[in-house]
N, CA and C of each residue as an Amber inpcrd file, in Angstrom:
protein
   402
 -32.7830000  -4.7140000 -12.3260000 -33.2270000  -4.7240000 -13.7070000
 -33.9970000  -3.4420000 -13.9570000 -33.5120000  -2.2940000 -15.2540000
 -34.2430000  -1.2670000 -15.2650000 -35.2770000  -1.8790000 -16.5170000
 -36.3530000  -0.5580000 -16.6710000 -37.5190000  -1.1660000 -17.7380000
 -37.1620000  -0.2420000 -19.1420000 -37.4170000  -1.1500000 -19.8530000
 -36.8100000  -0.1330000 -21.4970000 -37.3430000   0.9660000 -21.9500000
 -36.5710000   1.8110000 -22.0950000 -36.9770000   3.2690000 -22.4000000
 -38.4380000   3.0340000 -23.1550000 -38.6400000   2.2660000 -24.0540000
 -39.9810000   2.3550000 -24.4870000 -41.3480000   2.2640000 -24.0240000
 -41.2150000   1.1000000 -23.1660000 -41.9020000   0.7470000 -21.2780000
 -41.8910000   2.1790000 -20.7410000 -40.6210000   2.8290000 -20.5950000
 -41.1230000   3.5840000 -19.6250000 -41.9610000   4.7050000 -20.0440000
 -41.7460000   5.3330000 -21.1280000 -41.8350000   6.2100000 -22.7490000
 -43.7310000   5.5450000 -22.5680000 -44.2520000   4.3720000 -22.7860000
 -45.6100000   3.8420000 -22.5430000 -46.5440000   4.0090000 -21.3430000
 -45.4500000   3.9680000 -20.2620000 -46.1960000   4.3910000 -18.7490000
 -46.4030000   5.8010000 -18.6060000 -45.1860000   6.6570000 -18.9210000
 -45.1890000   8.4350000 -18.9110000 -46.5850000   8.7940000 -19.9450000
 -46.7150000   7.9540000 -21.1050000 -47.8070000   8.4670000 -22.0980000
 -48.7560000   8.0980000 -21.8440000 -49.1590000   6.7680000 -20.8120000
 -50.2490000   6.7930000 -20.3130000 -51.3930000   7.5520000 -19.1100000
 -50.0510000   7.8740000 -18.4020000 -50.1870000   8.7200000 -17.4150000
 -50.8620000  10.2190000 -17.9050000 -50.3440000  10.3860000 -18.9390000
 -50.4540000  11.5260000 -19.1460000 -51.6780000  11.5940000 -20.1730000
 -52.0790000  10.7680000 -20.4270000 -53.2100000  10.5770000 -21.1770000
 -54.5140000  10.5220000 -20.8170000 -54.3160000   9.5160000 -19.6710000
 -55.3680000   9.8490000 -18.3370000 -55.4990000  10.7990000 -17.3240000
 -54.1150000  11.8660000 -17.3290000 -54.1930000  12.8720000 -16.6070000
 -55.0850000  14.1280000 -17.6810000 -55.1720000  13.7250000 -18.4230000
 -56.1190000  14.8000000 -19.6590000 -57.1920000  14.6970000 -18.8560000
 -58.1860000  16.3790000 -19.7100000 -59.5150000  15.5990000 -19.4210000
 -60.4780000  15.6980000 -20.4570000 -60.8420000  14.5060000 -19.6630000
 -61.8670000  14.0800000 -21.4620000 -63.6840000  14.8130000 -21.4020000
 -63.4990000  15.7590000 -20.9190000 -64.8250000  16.4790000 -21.2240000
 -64.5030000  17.7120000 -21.8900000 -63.3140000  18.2760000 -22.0490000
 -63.3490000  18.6700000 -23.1460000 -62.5030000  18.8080000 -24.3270000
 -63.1830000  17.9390000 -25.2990000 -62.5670000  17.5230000 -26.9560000
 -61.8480000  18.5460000 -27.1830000 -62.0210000  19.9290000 -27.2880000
 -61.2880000  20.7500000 -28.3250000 -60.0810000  21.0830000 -28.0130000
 -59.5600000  20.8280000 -27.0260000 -58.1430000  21.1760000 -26.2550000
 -57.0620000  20.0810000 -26.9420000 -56.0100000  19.9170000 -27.6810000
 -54.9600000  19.0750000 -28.0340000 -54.4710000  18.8860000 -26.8000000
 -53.9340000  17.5080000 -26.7790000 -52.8900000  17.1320000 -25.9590000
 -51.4490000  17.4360000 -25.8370000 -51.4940000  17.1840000 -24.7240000
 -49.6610000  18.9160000 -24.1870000 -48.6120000  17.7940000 -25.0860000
 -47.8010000  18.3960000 -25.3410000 -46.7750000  17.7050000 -25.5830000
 -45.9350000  16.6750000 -24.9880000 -45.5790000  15.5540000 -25.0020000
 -44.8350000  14.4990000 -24.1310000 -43.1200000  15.4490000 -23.9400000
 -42.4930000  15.3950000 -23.0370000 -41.3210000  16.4560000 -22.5960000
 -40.8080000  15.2930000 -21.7700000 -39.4650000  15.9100000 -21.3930000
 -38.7950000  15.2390000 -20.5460000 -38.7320000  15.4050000 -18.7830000
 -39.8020000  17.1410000 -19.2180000 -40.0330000  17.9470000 -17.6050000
 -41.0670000  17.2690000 -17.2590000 -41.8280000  17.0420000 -18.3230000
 -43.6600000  16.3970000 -17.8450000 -43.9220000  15.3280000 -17.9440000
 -42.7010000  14.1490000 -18.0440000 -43.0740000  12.7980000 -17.7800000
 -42.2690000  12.4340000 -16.4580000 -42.5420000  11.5800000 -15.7330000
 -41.8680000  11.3820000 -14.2330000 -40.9820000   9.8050000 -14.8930000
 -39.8850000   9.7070000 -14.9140000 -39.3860000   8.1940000 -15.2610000
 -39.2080000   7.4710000 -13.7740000 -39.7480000   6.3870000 -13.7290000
 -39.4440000   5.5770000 -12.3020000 -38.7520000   4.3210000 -13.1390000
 -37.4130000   4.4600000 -11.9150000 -36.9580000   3.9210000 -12.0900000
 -36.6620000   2.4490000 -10.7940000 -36.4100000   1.2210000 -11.5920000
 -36.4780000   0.2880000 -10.3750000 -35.6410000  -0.9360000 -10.5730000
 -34.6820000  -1.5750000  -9.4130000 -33.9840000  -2.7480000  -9.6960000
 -33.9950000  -3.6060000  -8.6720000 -34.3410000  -4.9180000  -8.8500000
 -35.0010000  -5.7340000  -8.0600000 -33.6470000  -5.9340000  -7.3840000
 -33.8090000  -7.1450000  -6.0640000 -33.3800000  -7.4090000  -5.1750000
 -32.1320000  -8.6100000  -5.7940000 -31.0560000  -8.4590000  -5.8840000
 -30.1420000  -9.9650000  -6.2440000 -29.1410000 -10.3620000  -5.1340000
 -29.2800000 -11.5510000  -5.3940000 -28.5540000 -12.1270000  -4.4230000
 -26.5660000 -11.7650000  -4.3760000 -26.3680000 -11.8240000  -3.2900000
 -24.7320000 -11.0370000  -3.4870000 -24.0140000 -12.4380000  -3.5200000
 -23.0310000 -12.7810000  -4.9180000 -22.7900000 -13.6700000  -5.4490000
 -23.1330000 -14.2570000  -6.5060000 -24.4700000 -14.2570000  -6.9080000
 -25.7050000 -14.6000000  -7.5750000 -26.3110000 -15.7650000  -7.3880000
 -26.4810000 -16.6160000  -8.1980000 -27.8790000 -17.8800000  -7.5190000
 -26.5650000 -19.1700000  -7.4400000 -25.3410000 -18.6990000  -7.7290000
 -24.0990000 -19.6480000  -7.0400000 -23.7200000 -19.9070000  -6.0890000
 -23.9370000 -18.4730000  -5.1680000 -23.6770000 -18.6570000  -3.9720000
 -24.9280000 -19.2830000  -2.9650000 -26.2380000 -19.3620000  -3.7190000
 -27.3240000 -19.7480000  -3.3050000 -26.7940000 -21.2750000  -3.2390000
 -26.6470000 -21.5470000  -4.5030000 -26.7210000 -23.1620000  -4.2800000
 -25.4750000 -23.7050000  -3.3880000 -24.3440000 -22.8530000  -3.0800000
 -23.3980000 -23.4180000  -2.4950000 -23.9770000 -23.9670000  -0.8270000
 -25.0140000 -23.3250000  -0.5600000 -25.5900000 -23.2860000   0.5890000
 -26.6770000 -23.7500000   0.8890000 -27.1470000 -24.3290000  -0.1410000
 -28.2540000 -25.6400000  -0.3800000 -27.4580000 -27.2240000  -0.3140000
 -28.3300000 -27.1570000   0.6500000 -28.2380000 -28.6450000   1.1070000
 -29.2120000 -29.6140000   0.9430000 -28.8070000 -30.8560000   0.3990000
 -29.9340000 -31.9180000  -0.0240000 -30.8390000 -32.0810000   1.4930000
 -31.7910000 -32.8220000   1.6410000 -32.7620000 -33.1640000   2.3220000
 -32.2270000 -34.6850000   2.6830000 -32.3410000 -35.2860000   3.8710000
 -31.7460000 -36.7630000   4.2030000 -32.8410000 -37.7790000   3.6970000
 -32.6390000 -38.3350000   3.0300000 -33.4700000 -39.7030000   2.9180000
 -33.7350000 -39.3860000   1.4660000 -33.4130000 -38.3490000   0.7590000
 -33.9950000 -38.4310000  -0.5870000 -33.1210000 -38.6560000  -1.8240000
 -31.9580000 -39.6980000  -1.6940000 -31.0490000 -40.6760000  -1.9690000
 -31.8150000 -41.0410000  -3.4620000 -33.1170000 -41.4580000  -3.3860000
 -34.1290000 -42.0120000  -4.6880000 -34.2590000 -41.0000000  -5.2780000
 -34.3350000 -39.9240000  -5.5590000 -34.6100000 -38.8100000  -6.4610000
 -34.4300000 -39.1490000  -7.7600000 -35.4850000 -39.2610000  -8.6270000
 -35.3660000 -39.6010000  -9.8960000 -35.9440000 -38.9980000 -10.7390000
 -36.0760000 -37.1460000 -10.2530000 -36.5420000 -36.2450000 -11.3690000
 -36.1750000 -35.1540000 -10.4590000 -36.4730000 -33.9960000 -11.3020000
 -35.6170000 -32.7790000 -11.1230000 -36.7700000 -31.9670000 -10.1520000
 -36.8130000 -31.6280000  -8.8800000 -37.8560000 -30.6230000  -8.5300000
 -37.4320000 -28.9260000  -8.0830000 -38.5490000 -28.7070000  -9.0380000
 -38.4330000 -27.1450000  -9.0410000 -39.5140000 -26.7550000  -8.1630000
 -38.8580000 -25.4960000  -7.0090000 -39.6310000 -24.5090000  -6.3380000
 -39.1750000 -23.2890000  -6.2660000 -40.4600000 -22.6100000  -6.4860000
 -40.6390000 -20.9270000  -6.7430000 -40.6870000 -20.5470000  -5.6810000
 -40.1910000 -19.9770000  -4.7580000 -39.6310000 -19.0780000  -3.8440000
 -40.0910000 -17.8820000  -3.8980000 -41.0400000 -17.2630000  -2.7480000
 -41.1140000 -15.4920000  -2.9270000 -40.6060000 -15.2330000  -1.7790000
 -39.8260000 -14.6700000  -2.1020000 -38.7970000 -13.5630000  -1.2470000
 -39.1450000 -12.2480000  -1.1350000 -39.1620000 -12.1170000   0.0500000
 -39.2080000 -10.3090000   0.6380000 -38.3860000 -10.2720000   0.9320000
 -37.6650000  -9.3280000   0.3900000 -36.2310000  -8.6550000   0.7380000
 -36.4630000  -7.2650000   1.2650000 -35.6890000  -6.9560000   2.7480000
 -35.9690000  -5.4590000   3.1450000 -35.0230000  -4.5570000   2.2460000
 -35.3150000  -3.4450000   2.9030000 -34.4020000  -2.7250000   2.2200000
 -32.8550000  -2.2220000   3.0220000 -32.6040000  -3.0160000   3.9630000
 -30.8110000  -3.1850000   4.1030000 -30.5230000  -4.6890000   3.3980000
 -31.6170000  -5.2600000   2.6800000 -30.7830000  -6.8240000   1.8620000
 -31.1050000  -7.9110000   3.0280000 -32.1310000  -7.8690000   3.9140000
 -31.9780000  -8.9920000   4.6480000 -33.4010000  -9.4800000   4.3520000
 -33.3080000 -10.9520000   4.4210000 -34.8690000 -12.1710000   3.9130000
 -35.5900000 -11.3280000   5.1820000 -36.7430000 -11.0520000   4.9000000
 -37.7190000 -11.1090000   5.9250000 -39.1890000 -12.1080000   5.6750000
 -39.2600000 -12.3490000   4.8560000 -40.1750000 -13.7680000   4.6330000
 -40.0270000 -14.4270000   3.4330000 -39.9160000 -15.8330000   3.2600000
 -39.7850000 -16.6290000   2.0390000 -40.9440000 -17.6570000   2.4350000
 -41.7040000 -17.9040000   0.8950000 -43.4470000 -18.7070000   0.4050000
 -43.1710000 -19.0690000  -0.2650000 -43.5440000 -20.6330000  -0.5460000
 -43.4450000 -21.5380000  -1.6550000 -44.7230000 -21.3310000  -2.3210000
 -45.1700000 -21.7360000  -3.6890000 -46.2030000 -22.1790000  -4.9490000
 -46.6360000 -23.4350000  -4.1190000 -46.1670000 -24.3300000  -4.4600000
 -46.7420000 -25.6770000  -4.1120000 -47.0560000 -26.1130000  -2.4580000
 -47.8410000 -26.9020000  -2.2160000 -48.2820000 -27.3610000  -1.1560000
 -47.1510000 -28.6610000  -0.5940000 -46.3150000 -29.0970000  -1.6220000
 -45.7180000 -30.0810000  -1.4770000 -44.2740000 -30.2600000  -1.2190000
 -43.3840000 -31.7360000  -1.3700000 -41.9890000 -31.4290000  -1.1010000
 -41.6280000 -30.1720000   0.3490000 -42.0450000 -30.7730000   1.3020000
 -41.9770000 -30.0460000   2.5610000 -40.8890000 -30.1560000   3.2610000
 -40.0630000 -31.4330000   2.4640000 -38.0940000 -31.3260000   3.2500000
 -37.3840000 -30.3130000   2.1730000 -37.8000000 -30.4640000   1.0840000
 -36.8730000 -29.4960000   0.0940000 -37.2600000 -27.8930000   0.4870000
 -38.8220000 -27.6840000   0.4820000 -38.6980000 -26.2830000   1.1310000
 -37.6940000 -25.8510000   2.2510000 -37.7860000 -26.6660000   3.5730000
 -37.0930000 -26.3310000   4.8390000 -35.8550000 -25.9560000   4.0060000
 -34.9070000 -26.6420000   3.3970000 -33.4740000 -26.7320000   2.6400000
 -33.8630000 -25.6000000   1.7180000 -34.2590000 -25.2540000   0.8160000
 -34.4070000 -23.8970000   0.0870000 -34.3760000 -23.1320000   1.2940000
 -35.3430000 -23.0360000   1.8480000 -35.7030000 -21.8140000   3.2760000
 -34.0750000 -21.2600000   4.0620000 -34.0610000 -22.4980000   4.5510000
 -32.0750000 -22.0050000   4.9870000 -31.5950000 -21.6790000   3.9330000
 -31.5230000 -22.4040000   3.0440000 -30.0460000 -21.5450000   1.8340000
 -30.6180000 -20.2620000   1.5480000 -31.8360000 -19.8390000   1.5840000
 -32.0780000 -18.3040000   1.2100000 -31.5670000 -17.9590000   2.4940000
 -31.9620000 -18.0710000   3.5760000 -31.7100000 -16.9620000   4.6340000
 -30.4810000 -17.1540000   5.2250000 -29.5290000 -18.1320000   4.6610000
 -28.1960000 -18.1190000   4.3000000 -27.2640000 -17.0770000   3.8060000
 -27.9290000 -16.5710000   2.6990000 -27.3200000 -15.7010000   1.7350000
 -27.7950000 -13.7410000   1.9100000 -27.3820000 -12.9960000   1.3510000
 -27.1360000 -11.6110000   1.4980000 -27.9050000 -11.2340000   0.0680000
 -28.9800000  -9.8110000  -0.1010000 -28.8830000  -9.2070000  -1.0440000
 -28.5600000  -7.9840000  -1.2300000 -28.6230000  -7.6700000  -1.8910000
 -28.3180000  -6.4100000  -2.4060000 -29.7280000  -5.9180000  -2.1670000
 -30.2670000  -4.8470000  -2.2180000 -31.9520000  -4.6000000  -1.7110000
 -32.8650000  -4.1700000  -3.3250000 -33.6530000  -3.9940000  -3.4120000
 -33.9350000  -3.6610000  -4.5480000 -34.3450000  -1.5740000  -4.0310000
 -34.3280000  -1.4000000  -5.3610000 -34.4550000   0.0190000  -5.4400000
 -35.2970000   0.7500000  -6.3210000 -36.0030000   1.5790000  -6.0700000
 -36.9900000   2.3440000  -6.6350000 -36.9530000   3.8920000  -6.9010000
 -36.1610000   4.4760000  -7.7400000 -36.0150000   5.8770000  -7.7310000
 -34.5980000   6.1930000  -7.1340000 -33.8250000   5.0800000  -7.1290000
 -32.2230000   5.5620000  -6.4820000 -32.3730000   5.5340000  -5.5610000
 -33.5690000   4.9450000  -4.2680000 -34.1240000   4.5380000  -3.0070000
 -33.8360000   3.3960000  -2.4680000 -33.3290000   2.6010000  -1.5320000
 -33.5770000   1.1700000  -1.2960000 -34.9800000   0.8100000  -0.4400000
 -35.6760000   0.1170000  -1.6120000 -37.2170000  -1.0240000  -0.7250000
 -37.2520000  -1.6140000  -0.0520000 -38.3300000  -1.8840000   0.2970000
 -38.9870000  -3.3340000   0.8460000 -39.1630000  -4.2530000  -0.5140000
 -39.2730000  -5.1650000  -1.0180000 -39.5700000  -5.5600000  -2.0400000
 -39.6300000  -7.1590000  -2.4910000 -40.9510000  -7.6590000  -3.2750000
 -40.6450000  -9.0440000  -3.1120000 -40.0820000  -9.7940000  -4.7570000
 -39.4090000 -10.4620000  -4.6440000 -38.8270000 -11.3030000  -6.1580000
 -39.2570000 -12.7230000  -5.6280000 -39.2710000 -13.4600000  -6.7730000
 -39.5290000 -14.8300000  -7.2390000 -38.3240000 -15.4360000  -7.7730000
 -37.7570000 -16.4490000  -6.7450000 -36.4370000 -17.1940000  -7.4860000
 -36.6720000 -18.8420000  -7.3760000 -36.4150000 -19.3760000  -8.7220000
 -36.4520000 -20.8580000  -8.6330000 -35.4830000 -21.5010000  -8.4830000
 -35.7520000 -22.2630000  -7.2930000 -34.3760000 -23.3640000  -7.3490000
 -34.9090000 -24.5450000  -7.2190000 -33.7160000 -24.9500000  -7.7350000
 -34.0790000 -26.5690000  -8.8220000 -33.3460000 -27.4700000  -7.4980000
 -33.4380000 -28.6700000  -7.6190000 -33.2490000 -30.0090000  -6.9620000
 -33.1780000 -31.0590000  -7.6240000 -31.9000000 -31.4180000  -7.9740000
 -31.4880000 -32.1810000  -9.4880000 -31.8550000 -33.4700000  -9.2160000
 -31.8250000 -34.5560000 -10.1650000 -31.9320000 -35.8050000  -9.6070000
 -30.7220000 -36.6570000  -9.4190000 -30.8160000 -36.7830000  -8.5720000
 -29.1860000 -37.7400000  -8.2670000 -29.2550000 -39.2440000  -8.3340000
């Protein structure tokens, strides 16, 4: 995901606003250019397939047959930068068979790495997967 020219157009003008200096007033500010703003650019980490091939590889939890509401967990993923899980953290303290089952189906699956400047990262994303009620 890149950030909208205007985002980025807001970060270059801030930068450069605080790169001024403010002791002395009488000097105008340089012109905003395309040489004197730095654009960073960045695209997070996705899964290869997308969150389809995630769920193909999610597996229910045994005994939870009663499920009678939908549970959602937020997932943080560190993704290196050749695309492989190097640590996944849940939000909640709870649902400790559905984590294990999220946990494999992520480190199941392949990403793409995320990238920073036409670079591949280290980098962490947040993905929710749901657990329907059956």
């Amino acid at each position: 995901m890149s950030y909208p020219y205007s985002r980025i157009f807001l970060i270059g003008f801030s930068i450069l606003l605080l790169s001024c200096s403010t002791s002395d007033k009488t000097k105008s500010a340089p012109e905003v250019t395309k040489e004197n703003v730095k654009v960073v650019t960045e695209t997070t980490p996705a899964i290869i397939g997308g969150l389809e091939a995630l769920y193909q590889q999610l597996k229910y939890p045994p005994n939870t047959s009663k499920q009678t509401s939908t549970i959602t967990l937020e997932a943080n993923i560190l993704v290196d930068k050749e695309g492989k899980v190097e640590q996944v953290s849940f939000e909640k303290d709870k649902y400790s068979q559905y984590k294990k089952a999220a946990r494999e189906a992520i480190y199941a699956v392949r990403f793409v790495p995320g990238k920073r400047n036409g670079e591949a990262v280290d980098m962490f994303i947040t993905i929710p997967i749901q657990f329907n009620a059956r």
